[in-house]
C-alpha positions in Angstrom: 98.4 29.2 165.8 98.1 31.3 162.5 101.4 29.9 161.2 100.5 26.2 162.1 96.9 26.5 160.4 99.1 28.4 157.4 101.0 25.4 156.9 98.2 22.3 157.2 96.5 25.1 154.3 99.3 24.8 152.3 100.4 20.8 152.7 96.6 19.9 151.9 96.9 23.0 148.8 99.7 21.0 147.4 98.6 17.6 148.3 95.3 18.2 146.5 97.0 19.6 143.4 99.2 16.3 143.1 96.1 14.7 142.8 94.3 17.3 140.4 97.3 17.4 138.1 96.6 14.7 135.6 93.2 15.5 135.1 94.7 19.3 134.3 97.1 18.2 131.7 96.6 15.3 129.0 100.8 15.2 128.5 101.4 12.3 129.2 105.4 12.7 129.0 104.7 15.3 131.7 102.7 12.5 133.8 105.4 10.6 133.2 108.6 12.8 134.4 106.1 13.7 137.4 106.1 10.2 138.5 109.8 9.7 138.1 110.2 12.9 140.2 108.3 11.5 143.4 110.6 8.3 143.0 113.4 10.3 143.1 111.9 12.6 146.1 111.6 8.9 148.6 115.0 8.3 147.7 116.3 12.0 148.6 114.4 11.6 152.0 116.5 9.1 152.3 119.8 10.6 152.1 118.4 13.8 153.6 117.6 11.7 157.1 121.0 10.5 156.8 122.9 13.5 155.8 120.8 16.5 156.6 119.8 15.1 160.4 122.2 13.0 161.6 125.3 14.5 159.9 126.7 11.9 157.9 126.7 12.4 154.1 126.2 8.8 152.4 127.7 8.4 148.8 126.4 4.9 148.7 122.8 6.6 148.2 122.5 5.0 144.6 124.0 1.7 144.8 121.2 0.8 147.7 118.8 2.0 144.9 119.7 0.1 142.9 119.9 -2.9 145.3 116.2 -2.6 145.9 115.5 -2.3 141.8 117.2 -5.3 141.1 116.1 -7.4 144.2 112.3 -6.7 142.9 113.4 -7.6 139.8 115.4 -10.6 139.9 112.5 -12.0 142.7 109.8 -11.2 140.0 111.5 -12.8 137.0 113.6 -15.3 137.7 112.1 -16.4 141.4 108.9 -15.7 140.1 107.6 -14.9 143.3 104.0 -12.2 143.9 104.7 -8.9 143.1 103.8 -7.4 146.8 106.0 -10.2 148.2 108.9 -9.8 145.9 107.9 -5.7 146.9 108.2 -6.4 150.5 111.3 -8.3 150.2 113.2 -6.1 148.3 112.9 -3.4 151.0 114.1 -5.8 153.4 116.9 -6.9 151.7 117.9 -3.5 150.9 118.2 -2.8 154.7 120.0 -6.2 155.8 122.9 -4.9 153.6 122.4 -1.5 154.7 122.9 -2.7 158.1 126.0 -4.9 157.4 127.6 -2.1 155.8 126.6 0.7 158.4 128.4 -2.0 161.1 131.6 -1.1 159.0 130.8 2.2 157.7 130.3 3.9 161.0 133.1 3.5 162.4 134.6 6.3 160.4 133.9 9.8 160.6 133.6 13.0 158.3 135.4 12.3 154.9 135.8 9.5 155.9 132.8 8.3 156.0 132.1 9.6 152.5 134.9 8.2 151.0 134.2 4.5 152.5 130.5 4.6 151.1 131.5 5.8 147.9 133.8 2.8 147.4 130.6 0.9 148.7 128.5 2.2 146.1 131.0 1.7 143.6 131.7 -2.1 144.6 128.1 -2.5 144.3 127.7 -1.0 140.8 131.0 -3.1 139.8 128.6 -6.6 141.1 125.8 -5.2 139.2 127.8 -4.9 135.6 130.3 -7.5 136.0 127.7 -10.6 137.4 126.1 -11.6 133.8 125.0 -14.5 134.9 122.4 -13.0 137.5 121.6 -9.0 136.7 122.6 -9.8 133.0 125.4 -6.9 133.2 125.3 -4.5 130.4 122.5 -6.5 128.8 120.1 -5.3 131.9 117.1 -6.9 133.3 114.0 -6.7 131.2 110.4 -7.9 131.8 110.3 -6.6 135.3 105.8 -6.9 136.0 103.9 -3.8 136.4 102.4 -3.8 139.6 99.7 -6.6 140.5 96.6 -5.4 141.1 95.0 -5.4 144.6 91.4 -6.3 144.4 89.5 -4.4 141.9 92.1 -2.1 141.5 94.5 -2.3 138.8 98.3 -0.4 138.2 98.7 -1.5 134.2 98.7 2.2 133.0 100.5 5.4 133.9 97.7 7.2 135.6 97.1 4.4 137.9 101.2 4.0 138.9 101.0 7.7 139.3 98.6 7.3 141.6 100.4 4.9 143.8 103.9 6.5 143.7 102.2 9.4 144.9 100.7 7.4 148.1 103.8 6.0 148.8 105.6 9.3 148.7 103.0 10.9 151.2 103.6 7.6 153.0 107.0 8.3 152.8 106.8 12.3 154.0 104.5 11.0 157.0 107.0 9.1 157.9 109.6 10.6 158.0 107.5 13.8 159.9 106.8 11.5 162.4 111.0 10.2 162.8 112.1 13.6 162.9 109.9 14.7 165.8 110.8 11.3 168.0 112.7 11.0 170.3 115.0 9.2 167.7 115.4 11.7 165.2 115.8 14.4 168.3 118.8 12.4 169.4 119.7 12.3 165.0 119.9 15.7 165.9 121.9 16.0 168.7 124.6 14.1 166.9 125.0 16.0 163.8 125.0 19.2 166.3 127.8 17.4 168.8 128.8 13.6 168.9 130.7 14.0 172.0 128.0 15.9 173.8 125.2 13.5 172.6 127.4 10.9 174.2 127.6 13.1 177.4 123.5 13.5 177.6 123.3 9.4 177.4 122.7 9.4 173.9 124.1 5.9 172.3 125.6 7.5 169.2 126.4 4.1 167.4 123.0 2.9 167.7 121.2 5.8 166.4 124.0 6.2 163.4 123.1 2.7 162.7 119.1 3.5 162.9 119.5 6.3 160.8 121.7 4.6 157.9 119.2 1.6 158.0 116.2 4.3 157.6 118.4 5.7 154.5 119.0 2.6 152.9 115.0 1.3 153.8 113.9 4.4 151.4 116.7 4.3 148.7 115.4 0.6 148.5 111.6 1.3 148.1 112.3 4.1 145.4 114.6 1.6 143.5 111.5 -1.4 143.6 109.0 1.5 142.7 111.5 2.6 139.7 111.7 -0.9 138.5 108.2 -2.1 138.5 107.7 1.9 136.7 110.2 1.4 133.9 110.1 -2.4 134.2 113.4 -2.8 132.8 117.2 -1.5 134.5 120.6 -1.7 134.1 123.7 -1.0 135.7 123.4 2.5 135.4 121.1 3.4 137.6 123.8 2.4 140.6 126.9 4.9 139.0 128.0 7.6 140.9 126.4 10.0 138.8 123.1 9.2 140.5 124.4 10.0 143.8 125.6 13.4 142.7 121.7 14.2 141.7 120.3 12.9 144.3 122.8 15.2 146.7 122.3 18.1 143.7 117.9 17.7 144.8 118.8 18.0 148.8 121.1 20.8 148.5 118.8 22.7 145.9 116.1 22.0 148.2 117.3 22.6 151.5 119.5 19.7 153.4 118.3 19.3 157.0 114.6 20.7 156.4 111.4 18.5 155.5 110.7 20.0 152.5 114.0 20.5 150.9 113.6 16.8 148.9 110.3 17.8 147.4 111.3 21.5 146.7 114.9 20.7 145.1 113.7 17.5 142.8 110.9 19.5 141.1 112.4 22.4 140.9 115.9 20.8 139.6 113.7 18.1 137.3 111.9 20.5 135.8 114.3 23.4 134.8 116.6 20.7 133.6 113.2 19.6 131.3 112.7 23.0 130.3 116.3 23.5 129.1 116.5 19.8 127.2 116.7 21.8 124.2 120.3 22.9 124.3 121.1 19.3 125.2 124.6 18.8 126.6 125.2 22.7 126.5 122.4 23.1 129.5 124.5 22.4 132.2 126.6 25.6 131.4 123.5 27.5 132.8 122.6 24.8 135.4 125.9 24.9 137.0 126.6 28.3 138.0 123.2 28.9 139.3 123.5 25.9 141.2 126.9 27.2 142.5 125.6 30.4 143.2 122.6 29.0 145.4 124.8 27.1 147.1 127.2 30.4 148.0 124.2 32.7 149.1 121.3 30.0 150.7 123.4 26.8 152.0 120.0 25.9 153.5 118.4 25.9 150.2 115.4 27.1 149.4 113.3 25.7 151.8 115.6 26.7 154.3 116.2 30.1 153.0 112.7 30.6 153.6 112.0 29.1 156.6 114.9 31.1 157.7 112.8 34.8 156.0 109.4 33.6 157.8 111.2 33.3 160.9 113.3 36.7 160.5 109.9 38.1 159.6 107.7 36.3 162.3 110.3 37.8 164.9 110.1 41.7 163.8 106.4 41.0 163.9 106.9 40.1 167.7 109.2 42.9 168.6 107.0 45.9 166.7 105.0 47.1 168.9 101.6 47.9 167.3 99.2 51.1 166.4 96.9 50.3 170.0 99.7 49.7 171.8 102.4 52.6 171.2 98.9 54.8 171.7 98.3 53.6 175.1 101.8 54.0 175.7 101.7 57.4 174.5 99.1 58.4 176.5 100.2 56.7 179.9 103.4 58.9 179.4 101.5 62.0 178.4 99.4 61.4 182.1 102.4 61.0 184.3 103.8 64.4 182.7 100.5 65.4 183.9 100.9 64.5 186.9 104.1 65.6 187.8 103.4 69.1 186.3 100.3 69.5 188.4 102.5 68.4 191.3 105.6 71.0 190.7 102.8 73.3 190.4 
């Protein structure tokens, strides 16, 4: 009960200083790396439900991301259709191809796997940089709207997007709280524990692969229309491979498999590598060995290194006995000596 009230103390604690932060700090480069962070954050929740739950490590992660930038896009400027609409859209279009390609994809296993959705994601970032005529290739896609306003409330300036990336990262962490304690994310579970014995219990392990990947590729699309209509322009970029690697760089930082672990890795990894933009390319000769050296000692994480140390801890707590009770113990020994002595007496 302590532990459970510990952690609503601390979600609302860190919830509360999301929302205090801009009124903390008048940076508004700082506002504005925040609010590319919680973009990132949906789309490692995305891999992480794949990859961390269910087993199976996407490297298509990126290209999906970008699918969903450039459907908002493209549906904005050159179908001009409503910005909610196109919104709404590009989500869904993101998950029909994640589901054509999951059909496929699935059917391999391990390495496999990996291998096939990194040619996936590669194919995709090919389409994107090749097609001129519709993503405009290396040119990009420009004049992507902010946005559009719902009622009185308006999204034109960055400490109103903040605002809303922030709800629909909560959204997203709800979510995806609510998946992993389902009966659907327990059966997630069971599969990246044991395939075969998941299909022993009942468990249809095709059909709960192909939920899952759809999931993924449902939140890699939403951060890539919320990164669009946030630096409302793209190019091909932003599906390369490279992407992939930091979005997998935030899960394993954070902890792969743990709720958390997306939140904790991408500030923590966006921030350092912030705070070290002074040695420019030369950073990532400090980066990389302590990445590889968290990665040795806490394959968890962080998050799960310490879930792990609260759970050591809560445990000893359990099996020390404490002051009251080692007394009374003390003293029902000391009157059964007692006893017996008066007895032999």
């Amino acid at each position: 009960m302590t532990s459970l009230l510990g952690k609503r103390i601390t979600i609302v604690g860190l919830i509360a200083a999301a929302c205090v932060f801009p009124f903390i700090t008048s940076n508004l480069y700082m506002l504005h790396i925040l609010t590319l962070a919680f973009i990132w954050m949906i789309a490692v929740y995305g891999l992480n439900l794949l990859a961390g739950y269910t087993g199976y490590l996407s490297l298509a992660q990126a290209g999906f991301f970008a699918i969903g930038a450039y459907s908002l896009g493209l549906l904005t400027v050159k179908a001009g259709l409503n910005y909610w609409l196109a919104f709404v859209l590009a989500c869904v279009i993101t998950s029909a191809i994640g589901f054509l390609v999951g059909l496929v994809a699935l059917r391999t296993k391990e390495h496999f796997f990996a291998i096939y959705t990194l040619c996936v994601g590669y194919i995709i970032y090919l389409v994107i940089d090749k097609w001129d005529g519709l993503t405009g290739g290396v040119r990009g896609l420009i004049g992507i709207p902010a946005p559009a306003s719902i009622g009185p409330i308006s999204f034109q300036n960055p400490l109103s997007q903040y605002y809303l990336i922030l709800f629909f990262l909560l959204l997203t962490i709800f979510v995806m709280y609510r998946i992993i304690h389902s009966l659907s994310g327990r059966a997630f579970i069971a599969i990246r524990n044991s395939e075969e014995l998941a299909q022993t219990i009942g468990i249809s392990t095709m059909k709960a692969k192909l939920l899952a990947f759809v999931l993924s590729t449902f939140f890699a699309g939403l951060a890539g229309a919320l990164y669009a209509s946030f630096i409302r322009f793209l190019g091909p970029d932003i599906a390369y491979i490279t992407i992939v690697f930091d979005l997998l760089t935030y899960l394993l930082v954070g902890g792969i498999g743990t709720l958390a672990g997306p939140i904790v890795g991408t500030f923590l990894v966006v921030t350092v590598s912030q705070s070290l933009q002074f040695l420019q390319d030369y950073r990532m000769l400090i980066f990389g060995p302590l990445l590889t050296l968290l990665i040795i000692f806490y394959p968890r994480g962080i998050a799960g290194a310490l879930h792990d140390w609260m759970t050591k801890l809560a445990s000893k707590k359990k099996q020390t006995p404490s002051r009251k009770q080692k007394k009374g113990k003390d003293a029902y020994v000391h009157e059964q000596t007692s006893e017996k002595k008066v007895k032999e007496g």
